[in-house]
KEVEX-408899 format. One line per field, with one value per residue (C-alpha): residue number from 1; x, y, z; residue in three letters. Coordinates in nm, 3 decimals, always signed. Layout:
BEGIN
i (NUM | ...);
X (X | ...);
Y (Y | ...);
Z (Z | ...);
aa (ALA | ...);
This chain:
BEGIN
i (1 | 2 | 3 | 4 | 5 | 6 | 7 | 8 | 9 | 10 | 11 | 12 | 13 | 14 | 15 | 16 | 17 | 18 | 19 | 20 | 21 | 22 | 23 | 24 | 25 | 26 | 27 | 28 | 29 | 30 | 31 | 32 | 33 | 34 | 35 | 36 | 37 | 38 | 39 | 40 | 41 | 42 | 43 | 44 | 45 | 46 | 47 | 48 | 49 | 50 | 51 | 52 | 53 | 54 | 55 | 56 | 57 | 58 | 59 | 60 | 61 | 62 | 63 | 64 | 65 | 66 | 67 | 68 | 69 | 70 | 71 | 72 | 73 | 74 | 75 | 76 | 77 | 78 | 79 | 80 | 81 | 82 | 83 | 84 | 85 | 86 | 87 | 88 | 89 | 90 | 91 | 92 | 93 | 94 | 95 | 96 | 97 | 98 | 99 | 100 | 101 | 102 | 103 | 104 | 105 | 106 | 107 | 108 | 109 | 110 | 111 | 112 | 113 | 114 | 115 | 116 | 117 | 118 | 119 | 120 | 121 | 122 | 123 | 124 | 125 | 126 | 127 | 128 | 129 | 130 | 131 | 132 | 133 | 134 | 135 | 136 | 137 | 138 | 139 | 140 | 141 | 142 | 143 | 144 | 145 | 146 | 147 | 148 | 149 | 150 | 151 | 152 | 153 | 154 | 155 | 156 | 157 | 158 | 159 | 160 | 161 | 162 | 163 | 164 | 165 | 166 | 167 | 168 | 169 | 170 | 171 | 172 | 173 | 174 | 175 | 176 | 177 | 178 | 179 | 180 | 181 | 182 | 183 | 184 | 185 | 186 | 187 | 188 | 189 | 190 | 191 | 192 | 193 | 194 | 195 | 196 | 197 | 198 | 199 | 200 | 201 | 202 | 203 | 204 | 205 | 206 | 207 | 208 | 209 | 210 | 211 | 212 | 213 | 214 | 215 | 216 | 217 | 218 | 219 | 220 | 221 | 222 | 223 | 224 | 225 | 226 | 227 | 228 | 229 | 230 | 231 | 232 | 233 | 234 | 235 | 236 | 237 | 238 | 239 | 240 | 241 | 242 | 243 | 244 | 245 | 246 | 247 | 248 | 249 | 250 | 251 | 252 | 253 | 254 | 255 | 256 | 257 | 258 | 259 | 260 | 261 | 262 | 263 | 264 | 265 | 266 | 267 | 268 | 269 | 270 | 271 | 272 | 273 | 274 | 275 | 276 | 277 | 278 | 279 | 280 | 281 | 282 | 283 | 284 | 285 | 286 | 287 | 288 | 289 | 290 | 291 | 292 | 293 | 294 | 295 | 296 | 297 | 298 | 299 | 300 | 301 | 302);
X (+13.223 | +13.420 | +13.408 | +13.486 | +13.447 | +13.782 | +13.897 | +13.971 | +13.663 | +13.460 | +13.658 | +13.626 | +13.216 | +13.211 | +13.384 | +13.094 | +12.792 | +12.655 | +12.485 | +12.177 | +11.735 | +11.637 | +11.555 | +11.175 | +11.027 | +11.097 | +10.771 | +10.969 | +11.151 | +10.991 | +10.640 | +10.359 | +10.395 | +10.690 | +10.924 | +11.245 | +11.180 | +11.401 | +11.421 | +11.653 | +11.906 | +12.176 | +12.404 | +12.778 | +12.818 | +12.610 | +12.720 | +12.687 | +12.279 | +12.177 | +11.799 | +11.699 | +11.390 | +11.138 | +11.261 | +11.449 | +11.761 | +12.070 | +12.320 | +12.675 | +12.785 | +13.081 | +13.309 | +13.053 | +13.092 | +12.787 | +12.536 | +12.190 | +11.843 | +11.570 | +11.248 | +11.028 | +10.676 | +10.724 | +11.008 | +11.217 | +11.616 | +11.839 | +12.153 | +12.164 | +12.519 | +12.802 | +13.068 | +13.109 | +13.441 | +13.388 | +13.215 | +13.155 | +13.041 | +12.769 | +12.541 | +12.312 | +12.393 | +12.108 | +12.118 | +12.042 | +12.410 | +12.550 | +12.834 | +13.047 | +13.351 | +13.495 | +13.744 | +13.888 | +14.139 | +14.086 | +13.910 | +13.588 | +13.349 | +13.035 | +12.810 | +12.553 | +12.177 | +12.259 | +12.546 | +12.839 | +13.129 | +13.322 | +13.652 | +13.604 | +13.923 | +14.205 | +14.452 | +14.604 | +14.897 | +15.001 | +14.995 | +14.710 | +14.418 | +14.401 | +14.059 | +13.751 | +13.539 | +13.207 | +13.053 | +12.813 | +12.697 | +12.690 | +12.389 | +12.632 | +12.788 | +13.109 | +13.163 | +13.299 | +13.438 | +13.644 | +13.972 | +14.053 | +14.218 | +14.117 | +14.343 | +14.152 | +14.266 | +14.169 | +14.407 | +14.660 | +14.893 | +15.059 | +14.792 | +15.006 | +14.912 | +14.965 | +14.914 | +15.029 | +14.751 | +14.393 | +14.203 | +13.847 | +13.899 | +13.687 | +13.642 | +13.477 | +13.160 | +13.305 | +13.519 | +13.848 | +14.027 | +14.093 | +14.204 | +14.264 | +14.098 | +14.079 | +14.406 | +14.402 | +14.128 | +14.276 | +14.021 | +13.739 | +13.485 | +13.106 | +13.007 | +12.711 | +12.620 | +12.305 | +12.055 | +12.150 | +12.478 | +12.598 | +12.741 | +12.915 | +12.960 | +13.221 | +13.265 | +13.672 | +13.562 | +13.913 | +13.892 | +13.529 | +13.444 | +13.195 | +13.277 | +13.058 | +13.232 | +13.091 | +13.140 | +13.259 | +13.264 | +13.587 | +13.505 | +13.777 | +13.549 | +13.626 | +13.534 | +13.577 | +13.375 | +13.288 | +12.913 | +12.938 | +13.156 | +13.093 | +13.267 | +13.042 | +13.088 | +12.792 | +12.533 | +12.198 | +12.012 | +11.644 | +11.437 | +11.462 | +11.812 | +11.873 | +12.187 | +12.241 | +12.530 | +12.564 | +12.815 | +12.648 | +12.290 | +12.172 | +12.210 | +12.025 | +12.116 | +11.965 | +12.093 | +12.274 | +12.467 | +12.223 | +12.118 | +11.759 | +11.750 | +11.908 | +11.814 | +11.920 | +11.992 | +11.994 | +12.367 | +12.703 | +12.738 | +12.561 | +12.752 | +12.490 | +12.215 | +11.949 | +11.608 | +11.421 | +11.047 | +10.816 | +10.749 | +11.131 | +10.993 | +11.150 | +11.473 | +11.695 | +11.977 | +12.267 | +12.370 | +12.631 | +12.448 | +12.088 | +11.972 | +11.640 | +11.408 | +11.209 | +10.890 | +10.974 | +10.777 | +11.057 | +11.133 | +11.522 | +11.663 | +11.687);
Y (+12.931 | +12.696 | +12.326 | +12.305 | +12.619 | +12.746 | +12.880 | +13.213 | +13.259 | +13.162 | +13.421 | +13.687 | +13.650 | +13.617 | +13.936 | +14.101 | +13.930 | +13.867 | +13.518 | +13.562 | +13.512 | +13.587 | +13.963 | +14.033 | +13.965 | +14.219 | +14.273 | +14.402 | +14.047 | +13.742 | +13.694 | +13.722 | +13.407 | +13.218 | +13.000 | +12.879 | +12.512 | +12.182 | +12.082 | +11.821 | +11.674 | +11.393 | +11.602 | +11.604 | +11.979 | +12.183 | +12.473 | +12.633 | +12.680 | +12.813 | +12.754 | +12.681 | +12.892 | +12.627 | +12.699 | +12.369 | +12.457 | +12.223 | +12.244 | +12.080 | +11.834 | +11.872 | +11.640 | +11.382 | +11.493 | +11.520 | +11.749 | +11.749 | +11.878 | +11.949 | +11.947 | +12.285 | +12.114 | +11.836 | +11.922 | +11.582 | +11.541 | +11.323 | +11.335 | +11.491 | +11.465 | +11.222 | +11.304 | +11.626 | +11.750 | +11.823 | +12.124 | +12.470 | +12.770 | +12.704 | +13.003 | +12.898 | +13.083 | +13.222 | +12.871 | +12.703 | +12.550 | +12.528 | +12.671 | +12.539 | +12.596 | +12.257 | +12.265 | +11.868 | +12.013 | +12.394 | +12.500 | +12.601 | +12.381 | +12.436 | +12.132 | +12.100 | +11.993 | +11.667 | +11.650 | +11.698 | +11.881 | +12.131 | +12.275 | +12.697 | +12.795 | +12.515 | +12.786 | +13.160 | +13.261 | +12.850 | +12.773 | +12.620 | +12.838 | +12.816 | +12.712 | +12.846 | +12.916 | +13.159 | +13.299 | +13.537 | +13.573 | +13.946 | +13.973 | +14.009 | +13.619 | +13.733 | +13.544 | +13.698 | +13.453 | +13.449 | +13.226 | +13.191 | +12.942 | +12.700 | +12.381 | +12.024 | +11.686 | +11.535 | +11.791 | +11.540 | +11.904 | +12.085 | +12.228 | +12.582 | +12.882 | +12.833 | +13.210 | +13.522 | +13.658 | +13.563 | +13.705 | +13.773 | +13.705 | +13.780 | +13.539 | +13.779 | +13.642 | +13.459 | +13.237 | +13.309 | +13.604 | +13.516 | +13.832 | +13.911 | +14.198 | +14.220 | +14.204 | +14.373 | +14.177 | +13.940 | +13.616 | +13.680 | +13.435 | +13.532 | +13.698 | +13.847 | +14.131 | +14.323 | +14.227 | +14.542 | +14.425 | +14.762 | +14.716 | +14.414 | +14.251 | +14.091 | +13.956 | +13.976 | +13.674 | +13.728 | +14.098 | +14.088 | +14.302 | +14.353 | +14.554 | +14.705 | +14.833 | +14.978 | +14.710 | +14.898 | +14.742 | +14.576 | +14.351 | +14.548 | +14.686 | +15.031 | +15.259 | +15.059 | +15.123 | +14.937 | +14.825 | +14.671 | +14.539 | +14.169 | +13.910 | +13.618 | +13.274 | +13.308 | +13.568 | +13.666 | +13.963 | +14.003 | +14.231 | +14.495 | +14.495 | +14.386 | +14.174 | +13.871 | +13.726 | +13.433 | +13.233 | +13.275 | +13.292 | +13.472 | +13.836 | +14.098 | +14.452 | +14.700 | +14.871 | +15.122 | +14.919 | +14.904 | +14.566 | +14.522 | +14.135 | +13.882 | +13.497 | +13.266 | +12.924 | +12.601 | +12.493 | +12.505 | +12.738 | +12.862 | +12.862 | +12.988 | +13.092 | +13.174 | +13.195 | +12.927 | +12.756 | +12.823 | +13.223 | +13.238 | +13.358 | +13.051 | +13.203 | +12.837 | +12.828 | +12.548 | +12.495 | +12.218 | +11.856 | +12.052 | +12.254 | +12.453 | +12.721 | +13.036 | +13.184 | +13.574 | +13.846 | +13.930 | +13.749 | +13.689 | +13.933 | +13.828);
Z (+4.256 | +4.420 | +4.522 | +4.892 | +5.120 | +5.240 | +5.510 | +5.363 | +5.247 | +5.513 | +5.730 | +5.446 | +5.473 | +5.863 | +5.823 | +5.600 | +5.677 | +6.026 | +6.020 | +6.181 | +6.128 | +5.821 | +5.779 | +5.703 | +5.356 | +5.139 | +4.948 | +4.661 | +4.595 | +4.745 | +4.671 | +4.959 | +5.217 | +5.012 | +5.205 | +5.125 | +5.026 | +4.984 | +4.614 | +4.561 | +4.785 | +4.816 | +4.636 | +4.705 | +4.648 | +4.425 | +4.205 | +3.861 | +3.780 | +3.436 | +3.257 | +2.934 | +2.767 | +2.915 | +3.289 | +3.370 | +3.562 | +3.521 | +3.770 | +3.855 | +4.099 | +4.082 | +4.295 | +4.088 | +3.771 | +3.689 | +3.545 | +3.691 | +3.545 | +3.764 | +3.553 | +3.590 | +3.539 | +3.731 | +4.031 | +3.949 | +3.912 | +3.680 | +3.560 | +3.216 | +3.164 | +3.323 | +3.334 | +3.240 | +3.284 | +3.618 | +3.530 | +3.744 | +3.625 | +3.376 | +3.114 | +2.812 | +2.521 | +2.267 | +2.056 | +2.386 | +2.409 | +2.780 | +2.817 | +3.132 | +3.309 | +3.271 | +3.553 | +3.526 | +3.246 | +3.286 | +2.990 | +2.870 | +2.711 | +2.483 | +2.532 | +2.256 | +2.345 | +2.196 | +2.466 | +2.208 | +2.310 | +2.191 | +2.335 | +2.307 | +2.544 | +2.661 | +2.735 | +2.711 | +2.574 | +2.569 | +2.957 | +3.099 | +3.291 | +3.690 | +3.681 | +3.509 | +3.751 | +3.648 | +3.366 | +3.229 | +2.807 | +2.706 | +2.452 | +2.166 | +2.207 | +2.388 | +2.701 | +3.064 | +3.294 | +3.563 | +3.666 | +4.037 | +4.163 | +4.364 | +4.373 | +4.316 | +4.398 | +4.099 | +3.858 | +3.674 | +3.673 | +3.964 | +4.197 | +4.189 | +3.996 | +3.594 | +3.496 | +3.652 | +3.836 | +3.927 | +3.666 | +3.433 | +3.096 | +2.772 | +2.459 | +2.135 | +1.952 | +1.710 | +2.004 | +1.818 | +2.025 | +2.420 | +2.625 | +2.930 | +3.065 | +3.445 | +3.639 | +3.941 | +4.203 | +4.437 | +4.358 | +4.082 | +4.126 | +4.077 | +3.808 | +3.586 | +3.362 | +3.276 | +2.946 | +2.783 | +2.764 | +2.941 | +3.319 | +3.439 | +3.771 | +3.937 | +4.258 | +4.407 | +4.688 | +4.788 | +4.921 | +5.002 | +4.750 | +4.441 | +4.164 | +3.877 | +3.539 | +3.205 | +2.896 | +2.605 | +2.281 | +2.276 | +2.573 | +2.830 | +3.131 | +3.224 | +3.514 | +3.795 | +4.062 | +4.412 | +4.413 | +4.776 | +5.026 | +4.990 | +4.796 | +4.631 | +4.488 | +4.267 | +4.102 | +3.927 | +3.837 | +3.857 | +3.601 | +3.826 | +3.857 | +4.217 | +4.268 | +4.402 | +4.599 | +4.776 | +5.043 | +5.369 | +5.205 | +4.965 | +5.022 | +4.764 | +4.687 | +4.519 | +4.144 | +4.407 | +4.596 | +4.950 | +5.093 | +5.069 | +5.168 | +5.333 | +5.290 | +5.505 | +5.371 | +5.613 | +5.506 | +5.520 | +5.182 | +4.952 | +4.632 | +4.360 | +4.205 | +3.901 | +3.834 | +3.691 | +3.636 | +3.360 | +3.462 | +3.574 | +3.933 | +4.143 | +4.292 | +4.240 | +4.470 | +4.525 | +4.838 | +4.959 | +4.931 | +4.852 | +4.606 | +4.711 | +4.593 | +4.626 | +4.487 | +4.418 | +4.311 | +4.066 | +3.753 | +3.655 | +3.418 | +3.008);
aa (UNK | UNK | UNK | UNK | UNK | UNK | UNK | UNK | UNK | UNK | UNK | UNK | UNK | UNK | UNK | UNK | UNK | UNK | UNK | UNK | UNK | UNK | UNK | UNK | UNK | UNK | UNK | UNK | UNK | UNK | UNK | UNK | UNK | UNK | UNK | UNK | UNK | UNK | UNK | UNK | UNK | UNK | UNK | UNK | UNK | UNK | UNK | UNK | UNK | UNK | UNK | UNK | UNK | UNK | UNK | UNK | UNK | UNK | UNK | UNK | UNK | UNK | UNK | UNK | UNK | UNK | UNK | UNK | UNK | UNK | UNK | UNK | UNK | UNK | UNK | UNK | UNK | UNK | UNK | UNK | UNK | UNK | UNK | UNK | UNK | UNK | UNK | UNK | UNK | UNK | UNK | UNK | UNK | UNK | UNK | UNK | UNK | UNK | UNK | UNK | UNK | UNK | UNK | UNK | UNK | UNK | UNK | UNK | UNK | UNK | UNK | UNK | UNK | UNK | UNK | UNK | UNK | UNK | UNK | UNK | UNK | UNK | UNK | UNK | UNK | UNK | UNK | UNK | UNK | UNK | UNK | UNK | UNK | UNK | UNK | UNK | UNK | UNK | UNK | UNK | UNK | UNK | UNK | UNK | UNK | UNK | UNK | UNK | UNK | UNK | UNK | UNK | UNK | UNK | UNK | UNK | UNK | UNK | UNK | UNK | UNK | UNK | UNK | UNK | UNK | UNK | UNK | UNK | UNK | UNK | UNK | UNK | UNK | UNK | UNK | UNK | UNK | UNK | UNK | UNK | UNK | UNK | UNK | UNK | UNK | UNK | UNK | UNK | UNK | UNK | UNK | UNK | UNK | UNK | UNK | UNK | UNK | UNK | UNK | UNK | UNK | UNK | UNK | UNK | UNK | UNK | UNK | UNK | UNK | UNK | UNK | UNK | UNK | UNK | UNK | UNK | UNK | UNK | UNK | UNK | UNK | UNK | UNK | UNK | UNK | UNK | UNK | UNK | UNK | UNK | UNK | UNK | UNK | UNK | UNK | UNK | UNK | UNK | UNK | UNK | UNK | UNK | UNK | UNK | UNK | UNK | UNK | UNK | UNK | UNK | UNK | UNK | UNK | UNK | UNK | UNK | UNK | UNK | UNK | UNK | UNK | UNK | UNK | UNK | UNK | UNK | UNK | UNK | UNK | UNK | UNK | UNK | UNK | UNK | UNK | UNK | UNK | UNK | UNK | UNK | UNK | UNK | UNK | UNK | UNK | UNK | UNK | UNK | UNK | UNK | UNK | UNK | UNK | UNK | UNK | UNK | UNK | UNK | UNK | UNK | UNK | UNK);
């Protein structure tokens, strides 16, 4: 997830994905006559969608610093929290906390429902992070996220590089014990894992490139293995296990790897996604100054 599209990555995608019409319906994922549709807008730049167990999907504004909720029974927006760190990357957790990817200081908050804020990671190994950027819950409470950098204007430190590498990093259960336990992609950004807790995936936006691993235990990924050859800024999984990536669109793949569908969305980027509403069938997707959304056959993974 970032805030502005760069260059790079722009390049990196036109590289990947041919923009084009949108491919045809793909009866396996988007339900019979669905259109993309225009939820919200006004937005400065939209990232970081998560939803609680009723279906209403807050997302981040970021360069606003803002959270925003949009309501699943009735389609409306408001700001639920402001300001909020200038939070990303956001993922409820099983006591229906939001965890989020507070980038202003580089560290990773656990907002309460009743708003209140706890600190979970402010650094590693006593230097500041680059930048939190995405996460994903494993079902046992330890949290994957990743830390690219991307510098912002509003940082009060140097907009360089504060670790050593661009890296995914895994806090246990109990939110005591930070490692580091993915060293060797060039920019982590997206990232997501499966409900059983067994196969986690991780977008390198940077070399155009998604990776799946195996999640042992102790929280360090093992057997690395290319899934496809596109990079994302964010990602989802539906109950069947079809991926989701997104930058130019939404693009889906299938649990082997093979594009199945291709969504084009009417803006600049598309920066993320989830599944949301009541039956968790709407595909929600944030997209520059819009957020919009998508009526699927599927349901998103839990």
């Amino acid at each position: 997830m970032q805030m502005l599209l760069s260059t790079s990555v722009a390049s990196a995608f036109s590289l990947l994905l041919t923009a084009g019409s949108v491919q045809a319906a793909d009866p396996r994922i988007i339900a019979p006559g669905a259109k993309l549709e225009k939820l919200a807008g006004g937005f400065e730049f939209t990232e970081g969608p998560s939803a609680d167990k009723d279906g209403n999907v807050f997302f981040t504004d970021q360069p606003n610093d803002r959270i925003v909720k949009w309501n699943a029974a009735d389609g409306t927006v408001s700001d639920w929290m402001k300001p909020c760190g200038r939070s990303n990357g956001t993922y409820f957790d099983k006591d229906g906390n939001l965890i989020a990817c507070a980038d202003e200081k580089n560290e990773l908050w656990l907002i309460t429902p009743e708003k209140k804020v706890f600190v979970e990671v402010k650094d590693f190994d006593g230097k500041l992070l680059n930048g939190p950027n995405d996460l994903w819950i494993r079902p046992d409470g330890g949290i994957y996220f990743t830390d690219p950098l991307y510098p912002r204007p509003y940082w009060k430190r140097d907009k360089e590089m504060q670790q050593n590498g661009q890296d995914v990093y895994f806090l246990t259960s109990n939110h005591k014990t930070l490692g580091r336990v993915i060293t060797d992609l060039k920019q982590p950004n997206g990232i997501i894992g499966t409900p059983d807790g067994r196969t986690l995936y991780v977008a390198d936006i940077g070399a155009g490139k998604t990776f799946a691993y195996d999640i042992p235990a102790n929280g360090s990924p093992t057997n690395k293995r290319l899934f496809c050859n596109l990079g994302s800024d964010g990602m989802t999984l539906d109950n069947e296990g079809n991926v989701y990536l997104t930058g130019r669109g939404v693009t889906v793949f299938d649990k082997s790897g093979k594009q199945i569908e291709h969504i084009d969305v009417p803006e600049p980027w598309t920066a993320n996604i989830t599944f949301g509403g009541k039956d968790r069938d709407l595909l929600f997707i944030t997209a520059s100054k819009n957020v919009y959304g998508l009526k699927t056959r599927v349901k998103g993974a839990q």
